[in-house]
C-alpha positions in Angstrom: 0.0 0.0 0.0 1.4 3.2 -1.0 1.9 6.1 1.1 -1.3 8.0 -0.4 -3.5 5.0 -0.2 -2.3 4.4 3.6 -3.0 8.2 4.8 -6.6 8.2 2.9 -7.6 4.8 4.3 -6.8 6.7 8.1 -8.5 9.7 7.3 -11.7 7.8 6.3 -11.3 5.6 9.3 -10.6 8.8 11.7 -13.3 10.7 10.2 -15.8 7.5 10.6 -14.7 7.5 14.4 -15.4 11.1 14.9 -19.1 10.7 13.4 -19.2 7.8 15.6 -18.7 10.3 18.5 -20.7 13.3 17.3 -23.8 10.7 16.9 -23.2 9.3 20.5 -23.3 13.0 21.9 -26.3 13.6 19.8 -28.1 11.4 21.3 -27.3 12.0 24.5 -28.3 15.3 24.1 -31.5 14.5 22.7 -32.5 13.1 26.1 -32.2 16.4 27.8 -34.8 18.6 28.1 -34.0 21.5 25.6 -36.3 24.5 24.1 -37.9 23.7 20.8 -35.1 24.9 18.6 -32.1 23.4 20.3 -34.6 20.0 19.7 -34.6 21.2 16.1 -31.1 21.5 16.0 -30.0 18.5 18.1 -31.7 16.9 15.1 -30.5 18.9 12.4 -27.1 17.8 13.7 -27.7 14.6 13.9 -29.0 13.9 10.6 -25.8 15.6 9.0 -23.6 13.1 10.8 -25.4 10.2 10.3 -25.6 11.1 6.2 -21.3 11.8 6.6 -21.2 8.6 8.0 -23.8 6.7 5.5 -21.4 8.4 2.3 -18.4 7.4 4.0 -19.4 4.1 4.5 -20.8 3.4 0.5 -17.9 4.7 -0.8 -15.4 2.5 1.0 -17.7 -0.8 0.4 -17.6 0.5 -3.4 -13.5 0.6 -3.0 -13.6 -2.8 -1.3 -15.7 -4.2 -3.9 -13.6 -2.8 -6.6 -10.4 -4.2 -5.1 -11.2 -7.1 -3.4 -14.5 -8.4 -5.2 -18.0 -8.8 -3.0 -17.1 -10.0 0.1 -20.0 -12.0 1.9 -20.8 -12.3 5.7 -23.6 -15.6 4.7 -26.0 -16.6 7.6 -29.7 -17.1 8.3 -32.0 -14.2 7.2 -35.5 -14.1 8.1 -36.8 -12.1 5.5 -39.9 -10.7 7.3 -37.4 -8.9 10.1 -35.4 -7.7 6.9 -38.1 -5.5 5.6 -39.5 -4.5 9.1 -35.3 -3.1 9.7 -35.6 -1.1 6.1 -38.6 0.2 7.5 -37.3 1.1 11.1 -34.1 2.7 9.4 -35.7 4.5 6.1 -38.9 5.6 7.6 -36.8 8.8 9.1 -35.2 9.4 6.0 -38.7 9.5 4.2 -40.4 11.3 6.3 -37.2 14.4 6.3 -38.1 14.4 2.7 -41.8 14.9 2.7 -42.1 11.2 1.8 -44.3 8.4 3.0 -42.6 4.8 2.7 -44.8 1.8 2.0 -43.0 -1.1 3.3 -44.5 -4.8 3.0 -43.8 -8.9 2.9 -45.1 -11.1 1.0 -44.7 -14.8 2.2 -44.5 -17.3 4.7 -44.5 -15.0 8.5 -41.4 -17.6 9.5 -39.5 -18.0 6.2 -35.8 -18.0 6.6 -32.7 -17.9 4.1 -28.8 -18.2 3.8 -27.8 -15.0 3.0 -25.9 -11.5 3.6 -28.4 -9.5 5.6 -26.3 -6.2 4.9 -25.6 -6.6 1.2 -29.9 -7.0 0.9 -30.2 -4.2 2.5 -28.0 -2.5 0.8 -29.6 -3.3 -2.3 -33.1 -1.6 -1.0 -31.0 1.4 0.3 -29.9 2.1 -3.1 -33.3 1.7 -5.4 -35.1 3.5 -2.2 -32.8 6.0 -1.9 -32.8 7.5 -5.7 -36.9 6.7 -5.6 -37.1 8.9 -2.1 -35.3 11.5 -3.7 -37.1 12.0 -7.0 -40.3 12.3 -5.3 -41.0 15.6 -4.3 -44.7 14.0 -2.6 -46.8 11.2 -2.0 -45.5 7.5 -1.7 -42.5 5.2 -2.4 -43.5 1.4 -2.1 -41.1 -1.0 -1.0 -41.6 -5.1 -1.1 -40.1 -8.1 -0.9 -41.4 -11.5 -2.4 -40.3 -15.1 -1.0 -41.3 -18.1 -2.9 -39.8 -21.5 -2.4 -37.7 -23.1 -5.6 -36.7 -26.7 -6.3 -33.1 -25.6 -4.9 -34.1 -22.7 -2.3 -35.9 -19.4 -2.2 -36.6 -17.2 -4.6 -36.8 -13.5 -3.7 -38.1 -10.9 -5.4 -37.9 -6.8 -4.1 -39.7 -4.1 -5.7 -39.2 -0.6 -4.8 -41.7 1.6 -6.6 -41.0 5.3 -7.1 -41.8 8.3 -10.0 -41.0 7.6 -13.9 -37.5 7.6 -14.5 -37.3 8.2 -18.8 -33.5 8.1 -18.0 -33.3 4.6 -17.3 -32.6 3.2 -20.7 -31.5 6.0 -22.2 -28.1 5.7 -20.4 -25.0 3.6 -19.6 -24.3 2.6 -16.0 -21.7 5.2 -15.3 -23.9 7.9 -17.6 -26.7 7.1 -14.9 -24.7 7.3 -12.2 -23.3 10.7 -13.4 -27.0 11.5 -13.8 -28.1 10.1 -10.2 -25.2 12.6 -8.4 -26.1 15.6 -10.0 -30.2 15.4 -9.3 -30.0 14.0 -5.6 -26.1 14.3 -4.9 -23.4 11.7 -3.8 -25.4 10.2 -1.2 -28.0 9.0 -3.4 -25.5 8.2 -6.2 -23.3 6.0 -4.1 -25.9 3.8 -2.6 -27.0 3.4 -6.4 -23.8 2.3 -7.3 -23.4 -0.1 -4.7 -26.9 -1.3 -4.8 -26.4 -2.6 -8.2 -22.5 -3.3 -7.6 -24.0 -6.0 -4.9 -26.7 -7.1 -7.1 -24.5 -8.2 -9.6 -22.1 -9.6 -7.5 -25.3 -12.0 -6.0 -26.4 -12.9 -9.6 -29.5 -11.3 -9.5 -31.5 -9.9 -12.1 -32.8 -6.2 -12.5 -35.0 -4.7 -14.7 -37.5 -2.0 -14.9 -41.8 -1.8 -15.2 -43.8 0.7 -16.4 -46.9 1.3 -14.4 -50.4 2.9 -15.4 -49.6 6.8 -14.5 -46.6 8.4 -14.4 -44.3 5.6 -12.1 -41.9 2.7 -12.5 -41.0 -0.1 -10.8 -37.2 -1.5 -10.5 -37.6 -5.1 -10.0 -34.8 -7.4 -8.9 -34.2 -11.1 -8.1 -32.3 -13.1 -6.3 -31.8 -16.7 -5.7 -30.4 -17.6 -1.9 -30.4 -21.6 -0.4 -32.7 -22.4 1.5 -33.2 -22.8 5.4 -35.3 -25.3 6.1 -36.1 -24.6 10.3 -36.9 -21.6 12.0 -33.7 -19.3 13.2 -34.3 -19.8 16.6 -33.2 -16.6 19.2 -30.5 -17.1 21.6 -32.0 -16.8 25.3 -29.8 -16.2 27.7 -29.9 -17.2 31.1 -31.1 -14.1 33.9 -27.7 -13.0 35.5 -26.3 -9.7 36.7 -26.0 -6.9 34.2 -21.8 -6.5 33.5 -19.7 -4.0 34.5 -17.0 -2.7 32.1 -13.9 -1.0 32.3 -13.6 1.1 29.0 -9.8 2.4 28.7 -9.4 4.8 26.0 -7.2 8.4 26.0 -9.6 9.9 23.6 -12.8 11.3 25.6 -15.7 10.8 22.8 -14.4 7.7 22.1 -15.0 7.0 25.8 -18.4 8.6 25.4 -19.1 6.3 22.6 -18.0 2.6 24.1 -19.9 3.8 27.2 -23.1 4.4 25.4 -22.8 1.2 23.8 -22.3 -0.6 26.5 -25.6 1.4 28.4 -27.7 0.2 25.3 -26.5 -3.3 26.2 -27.9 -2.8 29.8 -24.5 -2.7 31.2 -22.9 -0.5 33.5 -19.6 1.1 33.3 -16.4 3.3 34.7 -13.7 4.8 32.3 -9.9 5.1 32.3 -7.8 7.5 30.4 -4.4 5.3 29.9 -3.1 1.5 30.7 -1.8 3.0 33.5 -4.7 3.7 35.5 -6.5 0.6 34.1 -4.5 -1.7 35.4 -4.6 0.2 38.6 -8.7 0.1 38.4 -8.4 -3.8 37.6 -6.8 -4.5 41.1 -9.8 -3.8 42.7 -11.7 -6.5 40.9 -14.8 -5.1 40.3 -15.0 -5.5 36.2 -16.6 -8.5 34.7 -14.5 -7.0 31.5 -12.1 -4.7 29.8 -12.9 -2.5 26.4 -9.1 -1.7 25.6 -7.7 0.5 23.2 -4.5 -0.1 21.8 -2.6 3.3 21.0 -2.3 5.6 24.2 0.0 7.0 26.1 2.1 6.1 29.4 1.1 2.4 28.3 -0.7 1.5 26.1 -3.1 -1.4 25.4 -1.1 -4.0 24.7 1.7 -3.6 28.1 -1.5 -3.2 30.1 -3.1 -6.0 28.9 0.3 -7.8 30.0 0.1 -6.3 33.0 -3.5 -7.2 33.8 -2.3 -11.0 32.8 0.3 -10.9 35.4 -2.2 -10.0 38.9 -2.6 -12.7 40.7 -6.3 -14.4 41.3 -9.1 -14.2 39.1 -8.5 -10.5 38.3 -5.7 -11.6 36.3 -8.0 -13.5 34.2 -10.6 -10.9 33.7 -11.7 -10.1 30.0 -9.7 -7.8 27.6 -11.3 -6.9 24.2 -9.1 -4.5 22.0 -10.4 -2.1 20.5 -8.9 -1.0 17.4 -8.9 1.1 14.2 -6.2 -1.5 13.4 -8.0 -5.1 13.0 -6.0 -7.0 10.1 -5.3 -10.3 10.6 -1.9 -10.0 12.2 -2.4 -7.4 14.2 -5.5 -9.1 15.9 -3.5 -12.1 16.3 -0.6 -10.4 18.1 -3.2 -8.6 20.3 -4.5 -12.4 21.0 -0.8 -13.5 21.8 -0.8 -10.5 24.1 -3.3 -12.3 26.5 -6.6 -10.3 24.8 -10.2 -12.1 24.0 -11.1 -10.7 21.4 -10.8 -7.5 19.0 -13.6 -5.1 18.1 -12.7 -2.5 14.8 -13.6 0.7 15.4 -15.5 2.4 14.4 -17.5 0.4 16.7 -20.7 -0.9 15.2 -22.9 -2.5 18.1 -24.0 -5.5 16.7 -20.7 -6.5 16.5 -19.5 -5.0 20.0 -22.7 -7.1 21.9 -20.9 -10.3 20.1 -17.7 -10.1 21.0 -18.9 -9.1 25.0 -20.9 -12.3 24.9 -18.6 -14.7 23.5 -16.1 -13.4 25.9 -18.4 -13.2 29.1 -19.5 -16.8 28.1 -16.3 -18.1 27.8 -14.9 -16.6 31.1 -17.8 -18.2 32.9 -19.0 -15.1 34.4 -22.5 -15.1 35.9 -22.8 -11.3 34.2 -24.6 -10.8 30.8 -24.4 -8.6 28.7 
């Protein structure tokens, strides 16, 4: 990696963190009681950092696909709870733009599929998105068909928006072009990866006309089949955990520590290794968020450190947490005596994973 690439790649990754950050105080903030404007503006902020982060995100899954071909996370999708999540996270969206989304299912309440939950979605992100744009009022329908094939489920997802003449006038990249300079480079990235992903799937898009003046982009995808229910993961009542999160950057502090609040935990922060290990003697943490770069010591001597108290505090939990997750580096932080290693920036499904493998494994009666 060149010199260029390198410094662009941390840029993007810093400026991810930050919006991370601003989005945690914004909520936060949200929950005070402020006058109607500073609510309006609470808001206002809010949705400009969660649209930095939506942009930064496509166009670094656009880079990754362009470099290193579709990369696939495959598992069971119940394909009901997809659509109910596009309509939890678009409805906002919609509604900012004077927009009503239609959201609906079509097929069995309990029917599951092997698939990439995120790459779907982002599939309905990008023919919603350019649909939610173009319509200055009334509706935007969005569906999803499952029918059962002789080797596994057929699905089918419509998204319904105003006529688009465009669409077989132009090239891709023409429409692209065209996409960007109506709605801007929000829109025209999640186009572009929508159909990037679709591709890479082996699905099949094409357009309908419909009586009056609106289209229909229509695409298809073939996924195996699961033939039993995904059944939830229960856990057993136990104390809610409490977590030591060690970072030298305040919002990033802010941020693990609302995380780990949404996860019904309970926390206390230190600024260094330092005073971590100093706050691990005491032996009230069921387990450690660490980060890896700070000063006095950083996360890797104190995890050393941690490893070399005597008793059961010794043993306590470390998860890195890290803007630097490749392969070797997780493995050396693994070596060092850690868990587990969370990238940042943090995204919670994956957080809530890693603190219940590690709270599993360590036998602890807390849950997370």
């Amino acid at each position: 990696m060149s010199l260029p690439q390198f410094f662009a790649e941390r840029v993007t990754a810093e400026v991810r963190q930050q919006m991370e950050g601003v989005l945690a105080l914004t909520e936060q903030l949200a929950r005070q009681r402020l006058t109607p404007d500073g609510e309006a503006c609470v808001a206002g902020v809010s949705e400009a950092a969660a649209g930095v982060q939506r942009i930064i995100d496509s166009a670094m899954d656009l880079r990754a696909v362009a470099f290193d071909g579709l990369v696939l996370d495959i598992g069971p999708v119940r394909l009901r709870e997809l659509m109910d999540d596009i309509q939890d996270r678009w409805h906002p969206r919609a509604a900012a733009a004077g927009v009503t989304l239609l959201v609906s299912y079509d097929g069995d309440p309990e029917a599951a599929a092997l698939g990439d939950a995120r790459r779907l979605r982002q599939i309905f992100d990008g023919f919603i998105g350019e649909a939610v744009s173009a319509q200055a009022r009334g509706a935007v329908e969005a569906s999803l068909t499952a029918r059962a094939t002789a080797g596994g489920v057929r699905v089918e997802g419509r998204v319904r928006g105003p006529r688009d003449a465009s669409w077989d006038a132009q090239d891709f990249e023409s429409r692209i072009r065209s996409i960007e300079a109506r709605f801007g480079l929000e829109v025209a990235l999640e186009a572009m990866l929508a159909r990037r992903v679709l591709e890479g799937l082996g699905g099949r898009l094409r357009k309908e006309a419909n009586a009056g003046a609106s289209d229909t982009a229509t695409f298809e995808i073939d996924l195996e089949f699961l033939p039993d229910t995904v059944e939830e993961v229960v856990q057993e009542p136990g104390r809610a955990a409490h977590i030591l999160v060690v970072d030298d950057n305040a919002t990033n502090r802010m941020v693990a520590q609302s995380l780990v609040e949404m996860f019904d935990c309970t926390s206390e922060a230190a600024e260094d290794g330092e005073e971590a290990v100093e706050a691990v003697r005491t032996g009230r943490f069921d387990l450690i968020l660490m980060d890896i770069k700070m000063p006095r010591m950083d996360g890797v001597a104190a995890t050393r450190a941690i490893r070399g108290l005597p008793g059961r505090v010794g043993e306590t939990p470390i998860i890195a947490l890290t803007a630097n997750a490749d392969p070797d580096d997780a493995e050396a932080y693994l070596a060092a005596g850690m868990n587990g290693v969370v990238e940042k920036p943090m995204k919670p499904e994956q957080l809530l994973a890693a603190l219940q493998q590690a709270l599993e494994e360590s036998g602890s009666a807390a849950a997370a």
